[in-house]
NUPA-781623 format. One record per residue: residue number from 1; x, z, y of N, C-alpha, C, CB in turn; residue in three letters. Coordinates in steps of 0.001 Angstrom, whole numbers, always signed. Glycine has a CB too. Layout:
<rs>
R|NUM|X|Z|Y|X|Z|Y|X|Z|Y|X|Z|Y|ALA
...
</rs>
This chain:
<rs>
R|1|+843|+0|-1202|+0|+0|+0|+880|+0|+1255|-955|+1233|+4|UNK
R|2|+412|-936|+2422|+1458|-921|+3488|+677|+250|+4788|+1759|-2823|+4113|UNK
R|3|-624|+402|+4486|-973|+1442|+5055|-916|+2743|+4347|-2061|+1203|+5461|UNK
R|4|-610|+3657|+4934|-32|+5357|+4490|-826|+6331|+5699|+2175|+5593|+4698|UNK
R|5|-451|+7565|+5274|-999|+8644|+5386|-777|+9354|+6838|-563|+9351|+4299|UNK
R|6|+652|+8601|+7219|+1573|+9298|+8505|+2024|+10488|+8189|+831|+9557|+9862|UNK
R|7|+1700|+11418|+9113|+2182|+12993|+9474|+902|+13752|+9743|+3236|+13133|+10921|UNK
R|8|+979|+14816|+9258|+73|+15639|+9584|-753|+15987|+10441|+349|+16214|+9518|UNK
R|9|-474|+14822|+11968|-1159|+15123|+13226|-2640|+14163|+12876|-104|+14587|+14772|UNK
R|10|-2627|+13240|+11730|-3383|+12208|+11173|-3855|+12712|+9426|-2343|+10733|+11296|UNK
R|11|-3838|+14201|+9352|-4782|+14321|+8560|-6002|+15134|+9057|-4248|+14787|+7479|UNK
R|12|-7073|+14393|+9375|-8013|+14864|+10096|-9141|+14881|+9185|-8196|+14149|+11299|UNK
R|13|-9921|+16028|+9053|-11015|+16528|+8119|-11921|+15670|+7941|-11665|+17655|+8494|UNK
R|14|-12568|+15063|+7352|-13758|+14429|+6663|-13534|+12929|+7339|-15407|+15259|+7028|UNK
R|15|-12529|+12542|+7924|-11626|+11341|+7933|-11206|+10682|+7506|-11038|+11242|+8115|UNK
R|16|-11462|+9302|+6498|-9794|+8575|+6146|-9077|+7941|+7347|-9873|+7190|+4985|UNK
R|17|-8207|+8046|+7065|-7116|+8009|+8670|-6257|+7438|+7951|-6411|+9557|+9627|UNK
R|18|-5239|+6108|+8203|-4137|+5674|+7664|-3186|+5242|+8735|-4433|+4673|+6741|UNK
R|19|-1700|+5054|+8485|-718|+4363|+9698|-501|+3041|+9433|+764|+4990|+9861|UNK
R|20|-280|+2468|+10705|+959|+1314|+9847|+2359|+1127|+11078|-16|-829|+9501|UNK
R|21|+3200|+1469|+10543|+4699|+1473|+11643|+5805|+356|+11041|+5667|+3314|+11615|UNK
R|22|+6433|+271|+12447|+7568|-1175|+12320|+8760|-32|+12193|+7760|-2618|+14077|UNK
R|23|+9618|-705|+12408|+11090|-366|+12548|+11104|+26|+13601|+12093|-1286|+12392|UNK
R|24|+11800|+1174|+14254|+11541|+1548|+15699|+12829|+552|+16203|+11646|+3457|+16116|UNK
R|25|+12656|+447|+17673|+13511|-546|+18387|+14112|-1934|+17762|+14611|+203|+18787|UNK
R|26|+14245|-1617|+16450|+15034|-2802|+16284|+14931|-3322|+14981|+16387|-2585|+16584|UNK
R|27|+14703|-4509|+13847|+14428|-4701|+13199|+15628|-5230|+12063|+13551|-5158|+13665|UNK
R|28|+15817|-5480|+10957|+16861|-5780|+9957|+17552|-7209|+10850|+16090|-6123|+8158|UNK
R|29|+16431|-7829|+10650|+16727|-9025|+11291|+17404|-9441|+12944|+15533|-9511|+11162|UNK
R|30|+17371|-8710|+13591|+18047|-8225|+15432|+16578|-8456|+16190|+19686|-9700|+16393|UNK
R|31|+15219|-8813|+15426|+13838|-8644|+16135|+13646|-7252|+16925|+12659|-8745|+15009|UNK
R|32|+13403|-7639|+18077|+13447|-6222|+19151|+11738|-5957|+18992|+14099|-6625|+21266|UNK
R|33|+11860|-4743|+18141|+10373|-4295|+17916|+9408|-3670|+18813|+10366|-3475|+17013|UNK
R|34|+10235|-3137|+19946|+9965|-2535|+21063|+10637|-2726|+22298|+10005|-1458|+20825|UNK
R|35|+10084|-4089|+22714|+10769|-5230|+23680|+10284|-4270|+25340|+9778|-7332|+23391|UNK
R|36|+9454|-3386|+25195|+8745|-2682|+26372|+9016|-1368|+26804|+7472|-2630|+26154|UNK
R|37|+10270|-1252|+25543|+10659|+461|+26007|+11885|+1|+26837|+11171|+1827|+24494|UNK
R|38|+11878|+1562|+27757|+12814|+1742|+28814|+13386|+2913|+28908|+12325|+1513|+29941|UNK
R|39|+13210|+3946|+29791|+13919|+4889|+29469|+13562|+6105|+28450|+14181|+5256|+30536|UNK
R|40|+12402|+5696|+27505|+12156|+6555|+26166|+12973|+6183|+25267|+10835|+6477|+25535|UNK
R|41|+13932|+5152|+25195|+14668|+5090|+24159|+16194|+6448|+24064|+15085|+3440|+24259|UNK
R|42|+15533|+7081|+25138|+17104|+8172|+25444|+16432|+9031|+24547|+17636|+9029|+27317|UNK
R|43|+15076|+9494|+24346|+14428|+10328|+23137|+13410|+9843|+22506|+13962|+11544|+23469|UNK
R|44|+13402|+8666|+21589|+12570|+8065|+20987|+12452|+8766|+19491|+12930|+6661|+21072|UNK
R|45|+10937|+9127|+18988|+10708|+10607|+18289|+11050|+9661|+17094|+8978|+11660|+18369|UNK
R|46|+10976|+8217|+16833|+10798|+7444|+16169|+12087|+6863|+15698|+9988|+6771|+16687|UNK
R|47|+13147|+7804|+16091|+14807|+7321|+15313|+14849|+8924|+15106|+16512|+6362|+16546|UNK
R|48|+14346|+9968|+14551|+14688|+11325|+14347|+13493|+11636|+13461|+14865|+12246|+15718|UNK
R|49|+13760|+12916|+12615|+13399|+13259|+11614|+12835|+12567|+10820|+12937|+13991|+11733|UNK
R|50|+11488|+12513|+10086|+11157|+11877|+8956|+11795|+10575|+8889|+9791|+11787|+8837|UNK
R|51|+11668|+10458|+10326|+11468|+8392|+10593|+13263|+7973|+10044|+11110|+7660|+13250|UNK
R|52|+13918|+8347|+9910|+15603|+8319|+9490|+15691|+8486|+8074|+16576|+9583|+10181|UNK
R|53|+14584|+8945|+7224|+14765|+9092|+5561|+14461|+7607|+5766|+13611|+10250|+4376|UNK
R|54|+15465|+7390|+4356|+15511|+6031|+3529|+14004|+5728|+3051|+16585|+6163|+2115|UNK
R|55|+13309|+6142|+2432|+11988|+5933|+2211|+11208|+5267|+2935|+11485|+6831|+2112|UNK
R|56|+11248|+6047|+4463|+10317|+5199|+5446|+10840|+4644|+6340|+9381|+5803|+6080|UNK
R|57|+12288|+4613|+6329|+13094|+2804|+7209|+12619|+1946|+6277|+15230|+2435|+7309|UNK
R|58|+12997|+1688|+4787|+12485|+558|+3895|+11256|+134|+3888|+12644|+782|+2711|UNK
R|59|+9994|+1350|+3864|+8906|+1176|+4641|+7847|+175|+5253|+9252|+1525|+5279|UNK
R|60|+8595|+882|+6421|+8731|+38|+7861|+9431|-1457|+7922|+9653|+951|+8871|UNK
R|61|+10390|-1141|+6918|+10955|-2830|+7111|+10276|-3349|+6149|+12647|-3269|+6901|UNK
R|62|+9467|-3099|+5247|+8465|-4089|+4770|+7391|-4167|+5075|+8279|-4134|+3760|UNK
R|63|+6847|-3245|+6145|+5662|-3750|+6644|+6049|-4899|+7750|+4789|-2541|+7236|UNK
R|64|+7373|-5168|+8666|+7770|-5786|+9362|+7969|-7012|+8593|+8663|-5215|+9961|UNK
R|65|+8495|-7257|+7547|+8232|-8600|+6310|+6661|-8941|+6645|+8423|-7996|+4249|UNK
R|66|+6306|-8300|+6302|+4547|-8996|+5734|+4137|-8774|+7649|+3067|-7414|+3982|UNK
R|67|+4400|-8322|+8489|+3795|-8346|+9807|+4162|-9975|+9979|+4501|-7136|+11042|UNK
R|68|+4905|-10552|+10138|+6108|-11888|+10046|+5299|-12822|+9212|+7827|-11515|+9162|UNK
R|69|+4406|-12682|+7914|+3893|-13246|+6855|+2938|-13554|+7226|+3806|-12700|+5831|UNK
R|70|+2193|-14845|+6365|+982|-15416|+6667|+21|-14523|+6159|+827|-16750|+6163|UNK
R|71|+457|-13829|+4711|-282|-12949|+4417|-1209|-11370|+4937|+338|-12919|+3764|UNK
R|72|-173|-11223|+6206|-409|-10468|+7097|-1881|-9756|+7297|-30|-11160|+8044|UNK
R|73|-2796|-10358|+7838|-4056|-10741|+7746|-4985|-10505|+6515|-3981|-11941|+7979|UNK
R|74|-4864|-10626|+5843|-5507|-10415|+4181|-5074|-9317|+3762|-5094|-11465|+3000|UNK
R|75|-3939|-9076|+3702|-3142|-8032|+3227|-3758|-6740|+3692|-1715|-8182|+3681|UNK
R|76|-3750|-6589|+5222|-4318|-5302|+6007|-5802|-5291|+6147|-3739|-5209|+7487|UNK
R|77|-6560|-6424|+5838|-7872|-6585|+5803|-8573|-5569|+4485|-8093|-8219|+5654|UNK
R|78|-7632|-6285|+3580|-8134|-5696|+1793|-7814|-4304|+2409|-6931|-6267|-72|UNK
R|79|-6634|-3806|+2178|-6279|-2711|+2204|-7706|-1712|+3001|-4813|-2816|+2905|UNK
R|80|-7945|-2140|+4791|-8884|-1210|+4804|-10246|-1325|+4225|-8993|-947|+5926|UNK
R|81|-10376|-2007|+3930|-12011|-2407|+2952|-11990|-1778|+1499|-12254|-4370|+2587|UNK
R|82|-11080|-1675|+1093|-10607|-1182|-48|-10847|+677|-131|-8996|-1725|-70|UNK
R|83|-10037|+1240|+1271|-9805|+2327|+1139|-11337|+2976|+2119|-8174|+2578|+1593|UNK
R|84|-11884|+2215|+2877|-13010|+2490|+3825|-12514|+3208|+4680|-14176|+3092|+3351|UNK
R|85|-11761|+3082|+5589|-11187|+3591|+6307|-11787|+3682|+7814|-10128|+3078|+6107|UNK
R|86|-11980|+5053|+8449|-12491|+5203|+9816|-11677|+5192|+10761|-13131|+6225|+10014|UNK
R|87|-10422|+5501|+10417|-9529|+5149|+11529|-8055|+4386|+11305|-9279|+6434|+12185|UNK
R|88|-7411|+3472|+11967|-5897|+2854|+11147|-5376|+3201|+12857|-5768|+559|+10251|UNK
R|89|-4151|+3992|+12757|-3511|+4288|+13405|-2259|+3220|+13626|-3383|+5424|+13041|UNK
R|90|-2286|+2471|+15099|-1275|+1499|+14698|-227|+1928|+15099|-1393|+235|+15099|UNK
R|91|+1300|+1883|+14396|+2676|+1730|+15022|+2570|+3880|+15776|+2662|-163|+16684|UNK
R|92|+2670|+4438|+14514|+3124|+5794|+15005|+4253|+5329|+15333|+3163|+7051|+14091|UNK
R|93|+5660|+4262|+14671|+6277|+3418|+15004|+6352|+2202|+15052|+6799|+3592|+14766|UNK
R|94|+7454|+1671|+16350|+7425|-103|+16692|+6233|-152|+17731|+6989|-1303|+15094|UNK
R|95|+5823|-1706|+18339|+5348|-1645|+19112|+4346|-3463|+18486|+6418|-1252|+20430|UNK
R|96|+3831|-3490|+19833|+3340|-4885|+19698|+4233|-6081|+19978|+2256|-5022|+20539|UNK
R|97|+5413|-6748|+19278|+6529|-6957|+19654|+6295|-8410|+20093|+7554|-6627|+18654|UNK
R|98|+5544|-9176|+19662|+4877|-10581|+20498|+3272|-10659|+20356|+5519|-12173|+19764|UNK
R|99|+2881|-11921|+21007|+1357|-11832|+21349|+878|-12642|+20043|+844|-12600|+22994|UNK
R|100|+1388|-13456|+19209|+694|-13921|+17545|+692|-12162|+17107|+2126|-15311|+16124|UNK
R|101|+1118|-11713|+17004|+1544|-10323|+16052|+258|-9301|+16892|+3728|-9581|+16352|UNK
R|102|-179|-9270|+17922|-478|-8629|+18716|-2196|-9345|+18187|+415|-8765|+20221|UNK
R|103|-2537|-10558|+18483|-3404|-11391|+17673|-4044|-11028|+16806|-2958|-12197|+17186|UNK
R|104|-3429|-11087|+16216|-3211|-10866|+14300|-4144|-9282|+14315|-814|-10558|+13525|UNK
R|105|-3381|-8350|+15222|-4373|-6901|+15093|-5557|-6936|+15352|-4081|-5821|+15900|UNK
R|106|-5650|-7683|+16351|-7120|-8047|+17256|-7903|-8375|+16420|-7182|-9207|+18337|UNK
R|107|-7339|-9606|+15652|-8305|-10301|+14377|-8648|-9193|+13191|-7364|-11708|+13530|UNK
R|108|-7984|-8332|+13100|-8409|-7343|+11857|-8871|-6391|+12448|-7371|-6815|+10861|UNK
R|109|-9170|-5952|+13599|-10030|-5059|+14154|-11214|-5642|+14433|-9544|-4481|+15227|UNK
R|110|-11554|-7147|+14901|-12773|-7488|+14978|-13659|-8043|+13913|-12749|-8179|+15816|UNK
R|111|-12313|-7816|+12191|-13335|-8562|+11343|-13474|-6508|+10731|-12560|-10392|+9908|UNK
R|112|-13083|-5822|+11520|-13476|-4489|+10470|-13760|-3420|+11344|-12211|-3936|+9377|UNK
R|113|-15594|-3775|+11702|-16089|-3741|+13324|-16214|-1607|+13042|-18326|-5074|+13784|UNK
R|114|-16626|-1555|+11008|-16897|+60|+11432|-15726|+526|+10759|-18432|+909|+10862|UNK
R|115|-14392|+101|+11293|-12936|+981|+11173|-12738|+920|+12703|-11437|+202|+10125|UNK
R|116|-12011|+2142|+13405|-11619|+2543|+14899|-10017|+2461|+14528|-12277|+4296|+15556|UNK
R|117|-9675|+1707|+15821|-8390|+1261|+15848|-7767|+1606|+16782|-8244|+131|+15780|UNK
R|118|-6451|+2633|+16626|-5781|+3435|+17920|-4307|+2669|+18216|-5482|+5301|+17508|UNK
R|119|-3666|+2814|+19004|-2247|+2265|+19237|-2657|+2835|+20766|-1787|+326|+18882|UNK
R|120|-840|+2751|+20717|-10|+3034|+22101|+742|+1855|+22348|+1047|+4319|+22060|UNK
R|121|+953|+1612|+23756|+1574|+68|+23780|+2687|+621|+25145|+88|-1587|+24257|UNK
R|122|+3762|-321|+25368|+4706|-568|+26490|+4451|-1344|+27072|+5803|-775|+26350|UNK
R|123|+3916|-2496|+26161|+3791|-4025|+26021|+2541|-4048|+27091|+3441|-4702|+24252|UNK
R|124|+2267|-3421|+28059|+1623|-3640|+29744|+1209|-4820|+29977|+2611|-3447|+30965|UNK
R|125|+2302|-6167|+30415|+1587|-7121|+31017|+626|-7874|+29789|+2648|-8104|+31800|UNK
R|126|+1337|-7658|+28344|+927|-8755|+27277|-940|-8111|+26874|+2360|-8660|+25541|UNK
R|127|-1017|-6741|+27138|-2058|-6551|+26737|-2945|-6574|+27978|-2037|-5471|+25950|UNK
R|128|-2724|-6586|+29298|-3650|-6546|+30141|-4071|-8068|+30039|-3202|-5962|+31505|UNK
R|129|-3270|-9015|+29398|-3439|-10543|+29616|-4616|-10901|+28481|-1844|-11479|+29340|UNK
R|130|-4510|-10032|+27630|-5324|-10137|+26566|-6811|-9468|+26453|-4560|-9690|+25614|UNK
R|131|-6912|-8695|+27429|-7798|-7214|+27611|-9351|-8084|+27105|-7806|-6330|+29778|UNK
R|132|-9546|-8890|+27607|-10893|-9766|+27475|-10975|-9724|+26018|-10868|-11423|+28114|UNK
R|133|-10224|-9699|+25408|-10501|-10247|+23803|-10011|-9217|+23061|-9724|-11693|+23284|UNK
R|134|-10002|-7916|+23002|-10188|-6469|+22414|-11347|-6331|+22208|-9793|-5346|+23155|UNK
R|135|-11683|-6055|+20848|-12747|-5542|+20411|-12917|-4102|+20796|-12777|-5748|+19113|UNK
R|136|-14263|-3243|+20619|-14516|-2057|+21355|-14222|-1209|+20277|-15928|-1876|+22028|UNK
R|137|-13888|-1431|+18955|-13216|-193|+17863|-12042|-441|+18165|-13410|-222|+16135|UNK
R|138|-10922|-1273|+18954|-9615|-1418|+19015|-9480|-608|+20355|-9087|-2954|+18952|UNK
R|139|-8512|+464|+20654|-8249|+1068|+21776|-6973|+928|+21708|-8722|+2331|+21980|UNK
R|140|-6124|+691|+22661|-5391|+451|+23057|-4717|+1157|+24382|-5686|-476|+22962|UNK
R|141|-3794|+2500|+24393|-3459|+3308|+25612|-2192|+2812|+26004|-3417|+4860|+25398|UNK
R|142|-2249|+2528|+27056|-558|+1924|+27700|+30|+2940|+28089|-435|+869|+29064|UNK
R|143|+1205|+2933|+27576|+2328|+4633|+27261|+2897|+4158|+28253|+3553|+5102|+25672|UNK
R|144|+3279|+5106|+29416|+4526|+5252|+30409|+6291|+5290|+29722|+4200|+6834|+31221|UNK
R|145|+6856|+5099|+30278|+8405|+5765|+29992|+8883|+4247|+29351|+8525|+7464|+28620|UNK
R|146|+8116|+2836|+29967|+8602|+1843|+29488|+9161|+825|+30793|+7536|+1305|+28546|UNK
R|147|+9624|-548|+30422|+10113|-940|+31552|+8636|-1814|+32361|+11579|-1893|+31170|UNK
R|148|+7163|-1547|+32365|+6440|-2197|+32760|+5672|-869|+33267|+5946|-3248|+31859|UNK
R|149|+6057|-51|+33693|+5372|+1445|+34346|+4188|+1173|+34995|+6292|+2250|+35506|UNK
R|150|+5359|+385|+36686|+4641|-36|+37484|+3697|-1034|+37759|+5140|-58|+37975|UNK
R|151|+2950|-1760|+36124|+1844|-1995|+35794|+929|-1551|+35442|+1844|-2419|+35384|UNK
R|152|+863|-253|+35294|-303|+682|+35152|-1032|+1037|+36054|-52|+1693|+34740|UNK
R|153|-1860|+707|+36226|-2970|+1416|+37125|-3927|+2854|+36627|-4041|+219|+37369|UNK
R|154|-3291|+3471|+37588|-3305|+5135|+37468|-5166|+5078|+37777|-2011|+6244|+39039|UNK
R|155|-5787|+4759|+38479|-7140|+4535|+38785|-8021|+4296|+37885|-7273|+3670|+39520|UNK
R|156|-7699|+2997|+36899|-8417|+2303|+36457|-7840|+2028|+34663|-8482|+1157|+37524|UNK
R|157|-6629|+2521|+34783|-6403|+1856|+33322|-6272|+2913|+32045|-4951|+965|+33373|UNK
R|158|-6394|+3150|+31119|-6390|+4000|+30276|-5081|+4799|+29829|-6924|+3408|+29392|UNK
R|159|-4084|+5302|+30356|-2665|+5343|+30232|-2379|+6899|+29195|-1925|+5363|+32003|UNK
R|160|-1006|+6921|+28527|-593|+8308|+28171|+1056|+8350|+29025|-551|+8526|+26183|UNK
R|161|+1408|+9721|+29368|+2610|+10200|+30249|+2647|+11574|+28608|+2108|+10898|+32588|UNK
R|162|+3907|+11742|+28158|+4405|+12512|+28254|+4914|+14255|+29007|+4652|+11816|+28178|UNK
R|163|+4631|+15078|+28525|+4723|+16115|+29377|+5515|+17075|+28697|+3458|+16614|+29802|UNK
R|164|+6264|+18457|+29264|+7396|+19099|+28667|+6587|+20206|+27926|+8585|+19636|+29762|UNK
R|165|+5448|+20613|+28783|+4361|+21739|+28044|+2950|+21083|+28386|+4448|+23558|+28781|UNK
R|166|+2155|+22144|+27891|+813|+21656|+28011|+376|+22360|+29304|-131|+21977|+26706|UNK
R|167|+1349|+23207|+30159|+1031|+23792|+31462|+621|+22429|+32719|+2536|+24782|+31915|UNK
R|168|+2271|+21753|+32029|+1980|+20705|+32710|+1230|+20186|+33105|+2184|+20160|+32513|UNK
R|169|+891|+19262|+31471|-37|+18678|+31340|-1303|+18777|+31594|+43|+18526|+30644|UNK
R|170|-1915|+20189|+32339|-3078|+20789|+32614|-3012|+20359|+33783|-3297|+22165|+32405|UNK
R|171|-1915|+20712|+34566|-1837|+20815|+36114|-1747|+19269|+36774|-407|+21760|+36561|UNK
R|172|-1289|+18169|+35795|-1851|+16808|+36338|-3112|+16507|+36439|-1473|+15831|+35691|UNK
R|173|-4066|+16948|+34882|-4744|+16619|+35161|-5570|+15419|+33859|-4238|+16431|+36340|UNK
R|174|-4475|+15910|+32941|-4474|+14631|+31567|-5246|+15703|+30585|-2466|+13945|+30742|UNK
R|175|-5872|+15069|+29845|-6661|+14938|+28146|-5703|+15367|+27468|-7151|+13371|+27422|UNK
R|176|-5354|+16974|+26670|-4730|+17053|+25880|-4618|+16405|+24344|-4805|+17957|+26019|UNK
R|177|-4120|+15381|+24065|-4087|+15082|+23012|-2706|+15171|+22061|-4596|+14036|+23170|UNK
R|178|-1892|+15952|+21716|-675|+16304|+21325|-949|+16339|+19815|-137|+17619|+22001|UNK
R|179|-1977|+17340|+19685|-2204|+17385|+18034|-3277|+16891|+17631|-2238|+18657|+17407|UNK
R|180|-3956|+16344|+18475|-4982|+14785|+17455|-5351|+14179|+18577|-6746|+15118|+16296|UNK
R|181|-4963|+12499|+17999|-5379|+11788|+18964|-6742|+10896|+19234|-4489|+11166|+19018|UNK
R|182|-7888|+12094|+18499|-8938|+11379|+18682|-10001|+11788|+20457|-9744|+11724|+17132|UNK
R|183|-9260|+12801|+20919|-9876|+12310|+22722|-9606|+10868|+23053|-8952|+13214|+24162|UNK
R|184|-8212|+10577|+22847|-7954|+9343|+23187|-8831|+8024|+23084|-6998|+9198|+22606|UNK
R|185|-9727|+8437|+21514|-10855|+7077|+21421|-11730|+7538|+22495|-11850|+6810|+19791|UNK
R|186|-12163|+8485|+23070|-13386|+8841|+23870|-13397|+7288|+24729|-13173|+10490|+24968|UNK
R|187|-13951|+6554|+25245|-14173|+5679|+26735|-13949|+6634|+28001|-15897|+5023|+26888|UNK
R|188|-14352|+8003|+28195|-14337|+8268|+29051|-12978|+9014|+29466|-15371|+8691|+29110|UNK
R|189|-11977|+9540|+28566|-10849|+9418|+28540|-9641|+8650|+28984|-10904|+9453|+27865|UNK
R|190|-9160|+8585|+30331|-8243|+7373|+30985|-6724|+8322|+30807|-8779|+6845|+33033|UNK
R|191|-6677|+9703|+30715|-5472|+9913|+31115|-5070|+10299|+30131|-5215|+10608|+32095|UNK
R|192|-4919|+10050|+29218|-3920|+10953|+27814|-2646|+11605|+28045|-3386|+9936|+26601|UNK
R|193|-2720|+12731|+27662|-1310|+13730|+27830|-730|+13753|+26171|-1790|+15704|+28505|UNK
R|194|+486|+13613|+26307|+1282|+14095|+24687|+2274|+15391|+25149|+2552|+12516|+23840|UNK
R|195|+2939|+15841|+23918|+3901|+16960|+24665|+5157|+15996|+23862|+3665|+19115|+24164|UNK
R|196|+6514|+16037|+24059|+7451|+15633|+23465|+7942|+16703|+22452|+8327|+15208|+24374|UNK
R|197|+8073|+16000|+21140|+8251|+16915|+20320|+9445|+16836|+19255|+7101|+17018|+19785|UNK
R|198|+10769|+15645|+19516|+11706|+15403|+19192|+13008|+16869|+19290|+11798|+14173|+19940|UNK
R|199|+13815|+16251|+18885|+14875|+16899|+19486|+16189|+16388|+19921|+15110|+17734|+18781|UNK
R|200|+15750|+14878|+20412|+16794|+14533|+21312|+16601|+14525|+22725|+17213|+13382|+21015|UNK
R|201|+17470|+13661|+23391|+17772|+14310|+24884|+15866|+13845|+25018|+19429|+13247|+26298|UNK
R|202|+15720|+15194|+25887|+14611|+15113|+26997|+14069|+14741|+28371|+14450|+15806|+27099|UNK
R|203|+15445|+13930|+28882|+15742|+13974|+30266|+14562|+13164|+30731|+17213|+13406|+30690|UNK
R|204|+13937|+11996|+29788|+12901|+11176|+30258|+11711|+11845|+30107|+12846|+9930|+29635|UNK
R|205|+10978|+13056|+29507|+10149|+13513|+30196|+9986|+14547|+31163|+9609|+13616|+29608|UNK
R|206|+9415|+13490|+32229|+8330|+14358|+33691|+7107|+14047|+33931|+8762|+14130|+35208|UNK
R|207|+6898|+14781|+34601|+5420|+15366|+34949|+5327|+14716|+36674|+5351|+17516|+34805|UNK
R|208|+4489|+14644|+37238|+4530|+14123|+38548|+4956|+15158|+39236|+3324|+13577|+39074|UNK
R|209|+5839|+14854|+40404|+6780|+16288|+41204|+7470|+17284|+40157|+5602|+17460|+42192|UNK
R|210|+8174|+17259|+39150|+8516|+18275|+38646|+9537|+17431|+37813|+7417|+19175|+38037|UNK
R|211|+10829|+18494|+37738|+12191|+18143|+37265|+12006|+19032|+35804|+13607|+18673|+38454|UNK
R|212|+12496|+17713|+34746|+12643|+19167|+33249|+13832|+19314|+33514|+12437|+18853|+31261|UNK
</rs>
């Protein structure tokens, strides 16, 4: 199965919940999987702990095979029809790394109208270009800390920022979602808060006015 279970923030009670993740940043092949990160690659959670066992780099690099494949499409279709799945969590790692690949999700979220479809993106201009043709079980939150920031619209667009605590994160003004990210499906939900929970350098998360 190329969809799995994730981490524990995705075992959610009377849920089937599954992942599907790339290679973080960079692929076997020199494919830049995350063409939209910027300064999160100084603590990207997604080159540390689990994500560094041999198990789930090989993984990841075969879901990045069959992402690449014609089979692509069929493959992730069966799979959630198979398992009946209410939610497919996309890319706990990797990103939307071109717009066929990016496609391709769209098309399996609109042929699998009662599965809810979550992802975080960098990829800013490619998905605002696309926004018309997202189905309404596909959500899609545009993550800060990439090199397309200053395409977010703080007003109007659905975004997640990073924060050092959840004090913070109160005092902006964001949707705690750290340990499940189902506020995030809400519609009425625009600001998603995460806490960083790595343990490499931290220097890239802030909070608005405030130095970590």
């Amino acid at each position: 199965m190329y969809l799995t279970r994730g981490n524990k923030k995705y075992l959610i009670p009377g849920m089937r919940v599954r992942t599907f993740g790339l290679p973080a940043e960079r692929a076997a092949d020199g494919t830049v999987t995350c063409p939209g990160a910027g300064l999160c690659k100084q603590g990207c959670y997604a080159k540390q702990g689990h994500y560094v066992m041999p198990n789930v780099r090989n993984k990841n690099a075969e879901r990045f095979r069959l992402a690449q494949s014609p089979e692509f499409f069929s493959t992730i279709f069966g799979e959630i029809q198979k398992l009946k799945l209410d939610l497919v969590r996309i890319h706990d790692s990797g990103d939307f790394y071109s717009r066929p690949y990016l496609m391709s999700w769209i098309g399996i979220a609109a042929a699998c109208r009662h599965t809810k479809f979550l992802a975080y993106s960098k990829m800013v201009p490619m998905i605002k270009d696309v926004q018309s043709l997202i189905p309404e079980n596909l959500t899609i939150v545009l993550s800060e800390g990439g090199r397309w920031d200053h395409l977010i619209n703080q007003e109007r667009d659905k975004f997640a920022r990073v924060f050092p605590s959840i004090a913070a994160m109160k005092r902006a003004g964001f949707t705690d979602c750290h340990k499940s990210d189902l506020p995030a499906l809400r519609p009425e939900v625009r600001k998603v808060g995460l806490i960083y929970h790595g343990w490499r350098s931290r220097r890239f998360v802030t909070a608005p006015k405030e130095v970590v």
